[in-house]
Residue frames relative to the residue before (quaternion, step in Angstrom):
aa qw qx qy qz dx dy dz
X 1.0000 0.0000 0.0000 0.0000 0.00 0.00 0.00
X 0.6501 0.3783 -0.3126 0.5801 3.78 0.60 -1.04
X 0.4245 0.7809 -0.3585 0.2855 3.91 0.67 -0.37
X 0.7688 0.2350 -0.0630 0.5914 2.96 1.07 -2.36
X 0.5112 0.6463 -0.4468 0.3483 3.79 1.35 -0.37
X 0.5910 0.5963 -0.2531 0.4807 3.40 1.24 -0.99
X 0.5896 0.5584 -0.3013 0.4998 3.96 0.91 -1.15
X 0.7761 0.3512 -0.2014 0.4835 3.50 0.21 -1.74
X 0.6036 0.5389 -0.4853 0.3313 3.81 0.94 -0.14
X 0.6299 0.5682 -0.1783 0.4986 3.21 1.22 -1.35
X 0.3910 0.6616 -0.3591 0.5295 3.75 1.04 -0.87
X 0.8554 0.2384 -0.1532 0.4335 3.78 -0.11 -1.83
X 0.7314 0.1939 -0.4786 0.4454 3.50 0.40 -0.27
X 0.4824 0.5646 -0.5882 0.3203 3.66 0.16 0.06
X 0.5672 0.6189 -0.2757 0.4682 3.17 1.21 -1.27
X 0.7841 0.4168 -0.0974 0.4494 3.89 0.37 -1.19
X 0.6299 0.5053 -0.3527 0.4728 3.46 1.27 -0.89
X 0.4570 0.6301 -0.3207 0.5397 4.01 1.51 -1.13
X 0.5800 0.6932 -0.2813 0.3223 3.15 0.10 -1.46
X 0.8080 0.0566 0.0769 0.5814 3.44 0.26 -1.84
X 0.1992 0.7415 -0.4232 0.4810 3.37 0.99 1.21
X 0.7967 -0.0364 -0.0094 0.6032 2.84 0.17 -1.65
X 0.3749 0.5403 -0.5902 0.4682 3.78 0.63 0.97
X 0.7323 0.4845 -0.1462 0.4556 3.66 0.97 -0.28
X 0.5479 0.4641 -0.2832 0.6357 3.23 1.67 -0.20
X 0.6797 0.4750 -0.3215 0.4572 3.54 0.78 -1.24
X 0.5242 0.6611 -0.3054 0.4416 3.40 0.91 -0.27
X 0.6489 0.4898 -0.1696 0.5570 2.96 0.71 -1.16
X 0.7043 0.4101 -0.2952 0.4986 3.33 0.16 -0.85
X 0.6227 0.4700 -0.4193 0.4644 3.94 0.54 -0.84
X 0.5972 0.5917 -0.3299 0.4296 4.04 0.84 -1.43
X 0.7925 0.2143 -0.2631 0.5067 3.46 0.39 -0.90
X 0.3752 0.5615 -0.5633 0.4761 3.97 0.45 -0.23
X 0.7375 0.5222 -0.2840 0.3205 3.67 0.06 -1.46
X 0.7419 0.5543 -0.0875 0.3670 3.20 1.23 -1.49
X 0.4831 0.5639 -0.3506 0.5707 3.24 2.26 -0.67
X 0.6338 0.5558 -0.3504 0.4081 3.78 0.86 -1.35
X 0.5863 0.4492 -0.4494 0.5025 3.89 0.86 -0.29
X 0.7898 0.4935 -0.2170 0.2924 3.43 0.76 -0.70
X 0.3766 0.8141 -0.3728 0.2377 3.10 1.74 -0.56
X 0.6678 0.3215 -0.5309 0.4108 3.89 0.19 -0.09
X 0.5062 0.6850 -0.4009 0.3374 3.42 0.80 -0.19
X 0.7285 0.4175 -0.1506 0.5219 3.23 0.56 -1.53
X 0.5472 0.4914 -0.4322 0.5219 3.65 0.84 -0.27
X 0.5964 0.5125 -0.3578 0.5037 3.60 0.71 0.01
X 0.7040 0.4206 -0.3964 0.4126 3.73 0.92 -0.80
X 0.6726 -0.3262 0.5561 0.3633 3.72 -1.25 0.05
X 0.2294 -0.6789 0.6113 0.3359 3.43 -1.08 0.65
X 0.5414 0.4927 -0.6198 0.2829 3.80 -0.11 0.58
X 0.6822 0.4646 -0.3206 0.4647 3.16 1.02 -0.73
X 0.4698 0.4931 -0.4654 0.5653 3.97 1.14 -0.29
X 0.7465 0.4180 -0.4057 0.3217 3.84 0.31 -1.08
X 0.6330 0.5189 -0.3380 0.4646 3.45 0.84 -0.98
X 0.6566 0.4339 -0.3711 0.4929 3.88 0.47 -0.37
X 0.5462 0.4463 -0.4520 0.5461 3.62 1.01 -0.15
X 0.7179 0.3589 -0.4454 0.3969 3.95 -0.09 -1.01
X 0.4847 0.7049 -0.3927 0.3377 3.67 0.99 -0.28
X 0.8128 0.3215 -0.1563 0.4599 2.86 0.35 -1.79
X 0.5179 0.5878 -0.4253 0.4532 3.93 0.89 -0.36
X 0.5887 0.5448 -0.2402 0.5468 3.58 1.14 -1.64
X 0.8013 0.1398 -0.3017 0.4973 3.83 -0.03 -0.34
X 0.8167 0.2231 -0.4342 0.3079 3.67 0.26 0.54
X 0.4046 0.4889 -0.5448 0.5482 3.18 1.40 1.65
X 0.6002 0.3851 -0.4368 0.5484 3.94 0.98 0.11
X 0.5597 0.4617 -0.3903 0.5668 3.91 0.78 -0.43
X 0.6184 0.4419 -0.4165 0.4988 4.31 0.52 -0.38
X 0.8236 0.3496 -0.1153 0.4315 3.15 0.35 -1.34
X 0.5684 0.4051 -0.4479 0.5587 3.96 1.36 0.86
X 0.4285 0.7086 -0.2974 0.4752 3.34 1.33 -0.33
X 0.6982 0.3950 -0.0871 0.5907 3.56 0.74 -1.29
X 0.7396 0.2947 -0.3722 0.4770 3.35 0.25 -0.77
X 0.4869 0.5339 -0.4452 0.5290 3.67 0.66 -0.52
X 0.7274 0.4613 -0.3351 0.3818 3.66 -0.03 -1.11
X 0.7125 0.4944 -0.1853 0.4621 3.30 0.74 -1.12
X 0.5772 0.5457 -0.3117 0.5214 3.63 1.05 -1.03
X 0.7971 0.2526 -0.1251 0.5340 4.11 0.44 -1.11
X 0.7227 0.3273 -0.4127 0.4476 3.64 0.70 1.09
X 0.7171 0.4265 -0.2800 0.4749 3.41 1.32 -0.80
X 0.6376 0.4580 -0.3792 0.4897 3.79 0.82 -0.42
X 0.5683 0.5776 -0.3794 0.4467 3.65 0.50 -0.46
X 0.6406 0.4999 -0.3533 0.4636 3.78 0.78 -0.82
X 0.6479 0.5395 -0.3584 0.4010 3.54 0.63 -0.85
């Protein structure tokens, strides 16, 4: 009984902690989108390779910032059960 109480606990905050994870990333991402839109006559000045390469960046660091997130999440709830 305390077994599955323990599962379905971990379940919800894993469930809730994700949740505002990537409600916090997406954020991010909306804050700095905005912050490019102040910049836009600028960046119309850069080259699009150099506009393209600052995209694969910024995608690239907020798929290594998802995917430390998770492992972090996973790392300080699943070893602790054992």
């Amino acid at each position: 009984m305390s077994m599955c109480m323990n599962m379905l606990l971990f379940l919800f905050i894993y469930h809730h902690l994700f949740f505002y994870c990537y409600y916090f990333i997406f954020l991010c991402y909306v804050l700095f989108f905005l912050l490019l839109l102040s910049f836009l006559p600028l960046l119309l000045l850069l080259p699009l390779s150099l506009l393209r390469l600052i995209r694969f960046f910024l995608f690239s660091l907020g798929n290594l910032l998802r995917q430390s997130i998770c492992l972090l999440f996973s790392l300080f709830f699943f070893f602790p059960s054992f």
